[in-house]
N, C-alpha and C positions, 0 to 999 in steps of 0.2 A: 351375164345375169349375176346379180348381186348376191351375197350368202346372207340365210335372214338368220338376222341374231336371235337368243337367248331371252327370250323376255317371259313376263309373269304368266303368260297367257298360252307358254308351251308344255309346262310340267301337268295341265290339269286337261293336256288337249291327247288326241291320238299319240300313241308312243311311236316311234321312228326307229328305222333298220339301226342296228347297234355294230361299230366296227371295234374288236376287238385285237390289242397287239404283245404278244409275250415272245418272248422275254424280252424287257428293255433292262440293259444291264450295268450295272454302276457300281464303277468303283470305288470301296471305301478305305480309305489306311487305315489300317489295324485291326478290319471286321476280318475274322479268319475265313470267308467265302465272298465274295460279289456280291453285290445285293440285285436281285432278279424282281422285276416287278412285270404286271400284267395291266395295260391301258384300256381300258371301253369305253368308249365314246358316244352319245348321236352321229351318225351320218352328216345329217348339217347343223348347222348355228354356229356361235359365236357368241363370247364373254360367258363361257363354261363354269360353273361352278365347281370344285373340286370336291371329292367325298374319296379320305382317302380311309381305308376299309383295312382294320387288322383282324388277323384268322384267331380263332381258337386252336383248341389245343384238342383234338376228339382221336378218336381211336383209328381213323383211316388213315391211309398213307395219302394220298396227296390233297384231299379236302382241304388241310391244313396248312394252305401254302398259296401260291398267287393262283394254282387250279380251283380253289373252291369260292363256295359262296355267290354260284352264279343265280340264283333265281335272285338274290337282291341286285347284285352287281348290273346284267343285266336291264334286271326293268328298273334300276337309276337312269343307268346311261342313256335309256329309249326314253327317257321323261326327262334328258337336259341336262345331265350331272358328264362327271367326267370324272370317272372311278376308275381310283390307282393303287393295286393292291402289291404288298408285296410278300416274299417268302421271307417270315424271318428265322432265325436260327434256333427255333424253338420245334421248328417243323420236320415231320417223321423222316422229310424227304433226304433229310440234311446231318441227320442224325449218326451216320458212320461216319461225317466230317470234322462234326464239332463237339463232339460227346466228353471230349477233356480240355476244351477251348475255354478260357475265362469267363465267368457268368453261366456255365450251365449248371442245373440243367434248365432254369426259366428263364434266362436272359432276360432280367424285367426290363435293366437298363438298355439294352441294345434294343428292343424292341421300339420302347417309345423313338429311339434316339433314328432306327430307322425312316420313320415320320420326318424326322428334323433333315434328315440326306435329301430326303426325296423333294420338298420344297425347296431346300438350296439349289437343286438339282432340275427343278420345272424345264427351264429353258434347256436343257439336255433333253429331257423328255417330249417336248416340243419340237424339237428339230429332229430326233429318233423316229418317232410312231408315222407314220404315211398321213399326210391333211390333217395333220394337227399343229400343225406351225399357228402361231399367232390366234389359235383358239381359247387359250385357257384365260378364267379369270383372274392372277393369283390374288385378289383381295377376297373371294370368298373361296374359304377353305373351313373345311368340315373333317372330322373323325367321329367313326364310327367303329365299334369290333365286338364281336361275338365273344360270351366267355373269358378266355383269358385274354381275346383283343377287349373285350371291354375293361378289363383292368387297365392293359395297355390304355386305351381310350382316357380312362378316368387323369392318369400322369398326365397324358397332356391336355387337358382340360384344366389341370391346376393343383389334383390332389397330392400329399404329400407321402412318402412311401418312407417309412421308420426301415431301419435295417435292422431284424432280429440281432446280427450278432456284437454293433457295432453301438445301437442306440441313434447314430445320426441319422436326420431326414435327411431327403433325397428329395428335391424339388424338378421337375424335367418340365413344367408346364412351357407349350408350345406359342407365342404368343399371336402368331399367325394364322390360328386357328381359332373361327369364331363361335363355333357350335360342337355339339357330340348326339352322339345317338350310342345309348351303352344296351345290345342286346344281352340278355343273362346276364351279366355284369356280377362277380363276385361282391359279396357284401363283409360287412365290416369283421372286425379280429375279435379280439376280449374273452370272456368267458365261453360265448358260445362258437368261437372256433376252434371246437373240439372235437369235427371228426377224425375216423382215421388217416385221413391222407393232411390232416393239419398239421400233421409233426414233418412230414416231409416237402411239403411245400408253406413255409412260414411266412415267406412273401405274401401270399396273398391276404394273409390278416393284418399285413402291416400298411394298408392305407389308411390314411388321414384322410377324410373328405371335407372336413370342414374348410379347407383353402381354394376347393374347387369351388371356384366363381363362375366359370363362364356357361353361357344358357346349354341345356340338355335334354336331349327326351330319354326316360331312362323304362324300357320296356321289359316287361318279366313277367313271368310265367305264372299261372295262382295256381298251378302244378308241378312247380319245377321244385321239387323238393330234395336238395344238394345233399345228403346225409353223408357223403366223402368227405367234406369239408365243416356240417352244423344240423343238431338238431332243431334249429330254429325253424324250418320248413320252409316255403316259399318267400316269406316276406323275407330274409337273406336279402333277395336278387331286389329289393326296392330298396336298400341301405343307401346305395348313393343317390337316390331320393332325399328318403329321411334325413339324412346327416349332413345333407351340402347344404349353402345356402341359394336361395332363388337367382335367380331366374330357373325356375328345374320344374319339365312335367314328367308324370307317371305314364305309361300305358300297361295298364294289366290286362292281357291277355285272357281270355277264359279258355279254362280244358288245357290249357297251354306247359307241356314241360320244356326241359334244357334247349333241346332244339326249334323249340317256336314254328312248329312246323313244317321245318324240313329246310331251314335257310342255307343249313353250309353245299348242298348240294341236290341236284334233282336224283328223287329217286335213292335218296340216300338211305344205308340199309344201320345206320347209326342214331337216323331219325326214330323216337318213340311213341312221337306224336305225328305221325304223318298226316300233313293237312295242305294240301293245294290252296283253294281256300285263303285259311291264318295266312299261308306267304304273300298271297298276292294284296289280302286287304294290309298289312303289316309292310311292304312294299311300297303302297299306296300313301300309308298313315306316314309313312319314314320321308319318303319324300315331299309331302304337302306340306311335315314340319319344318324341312331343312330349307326349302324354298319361302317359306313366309320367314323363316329367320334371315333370308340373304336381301329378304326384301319385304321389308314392314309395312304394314298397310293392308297386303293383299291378303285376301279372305280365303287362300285354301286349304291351308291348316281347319278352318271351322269348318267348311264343307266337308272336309275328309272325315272330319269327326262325328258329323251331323250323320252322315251315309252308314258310318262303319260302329260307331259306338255308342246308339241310340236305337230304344225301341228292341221288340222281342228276339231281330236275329243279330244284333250286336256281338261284333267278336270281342268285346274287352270295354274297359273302362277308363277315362282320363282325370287327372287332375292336375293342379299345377300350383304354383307357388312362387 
């Protein structure tokens, strides 16, 4: 019996048993660790979409690494995606390793540059994980990341990163990657990145977004109020919105803070909005975008929208540009 492919008509259907495989490990010259990544799959199909998924930076020890983020991770992979996450050396787990290694403490640069390994690297990873041979599709390849993966995110997407100390940009955009999904996603620098943690973490005010070109959905919270980093209050986290150019849609979230209700893990004691719920329609919404972006035409981006951000129990609101 034949394996039925990947088509438009699997991401909006029943979700499918998710096989998931860690560590698949890869070696990079000159990364001071391995780079460790986590595979989840559908069970069956064919011509896979890629969604590869960078972690934030949160207060738990292994959320922050190829362990978290299962409640997206997950119900991707059971709606047709093929999500590839990895640990990068930003993470708590990794931290007695690499604490005097070049680039910390934020490795902005190794982080995106992670991304760029792991696509040269597919065909390793296809031969690695058990019934994934000859599955993936690598023309459509997506990023997505929470927080400080959404910065990550934004580099490869196209934005430009100013080096506080040096003045020069720093261009990393991924060209292989034709979409992003920036959950929380840090917003722009300037006058109003002036909380307290702005002085210690400088990187994060120095994106450029206006080079970011490629289409996005950029999701945040109309409670996620950063006051670590701005007293600008929520709208911050829609900045790579406002300041990229289109192709870019918004989702604002309602009642929604940092954690979006509870993405980086089930059950997570870090979350302050715990909402079942927010995850699974934001699950929903993430995928119907990234599937009408790998395949134009199909209507389930607007179904997804029609169901979830319309009418009295709307979790949030969209617009686009």
């Amino acid at each position: 019996m034949s394996t039925p492919s990947a088509t438009s008509t699997d991401v909006p259907g029943t979700p499918v048993p998710v096989l998931s495989f860690s560590p698949v490990v890869l070696s990079v010259p000159g990364r001071p660790v391995d780079l460790h990544v986590r595979v989840s799959v559908p069970a069956t199909g064919t011509r896979l979409p890629v969604i590869l998924l960078s972690h934030g930076h949160g207060p738990s020890n292994n959320l922050s690494s190829l362990n978290g983020y299962a409640p997206l991770a997950n119900s991707w992979a059971a709606h047709g995606f093929a999500v590839i996450q990895p640990t990068h050396l930003t993470s708590r787990t990794l931290s007695h390793l690499v604490a005097d290694a070049p680039g910390a403490p934020d490795f902005s640069r190794s982080r995106a540059e992670d991304m760029t390994h792991i696509l040269d690297r597919l065909d390793v990873i296809e031969r690695t994980v058990p019934q994934l041979a000859g599955r993936l599709d690598p023309t459509k390849v997506a990023v997505a990341g929470h927080s400080l993966g959404g910065f990550t995110a934004t580099l490869l997407l196209g934005a430009g990163l100013k080096d506080p100390d040096t003045g020069n940009v720093l261009h990393l955009a991924e060209p292989r990657i034709k979409a992003g999904v920036l959950l929380a996603a840090p917003g722009g620098g300037g006058d109003a990145f002036n909380g307290p943690m702005a002085e210690q973490w400088p990187i994060i005010g120095a994106v450029d977004f206006s080079t970011m070109t490629a289409p996005a959905l950029v999701v945040a919270g109309d409670k996620d109020d950063s006051r670590h980093f701005t007293d600008r209050g929520p709208d911050w986290h829609a900045d790579p919105y406002t300041l990229a150019p289109g192709p870019k849609t918004l989702l604002t979230l309602f009642d929604a803070e940092h954690g979006l209700g509870g993405i980086a893990g089930y059950d997570a004691a870090e979350t302050t909005d715990e909402n079942p719920e927010r995850v699974a329609a934001l699950a929903r919404l993430t995928a119907a975008y990234l599937h009408t972006q790998f395949h134009p035409g199909t209507s389930e981006w607007q179904a997804a929208c029609e169901a979830l951000t319309t009418g009295p129990d709307s979790v949030g609101r969209v617009e686009g540009k």
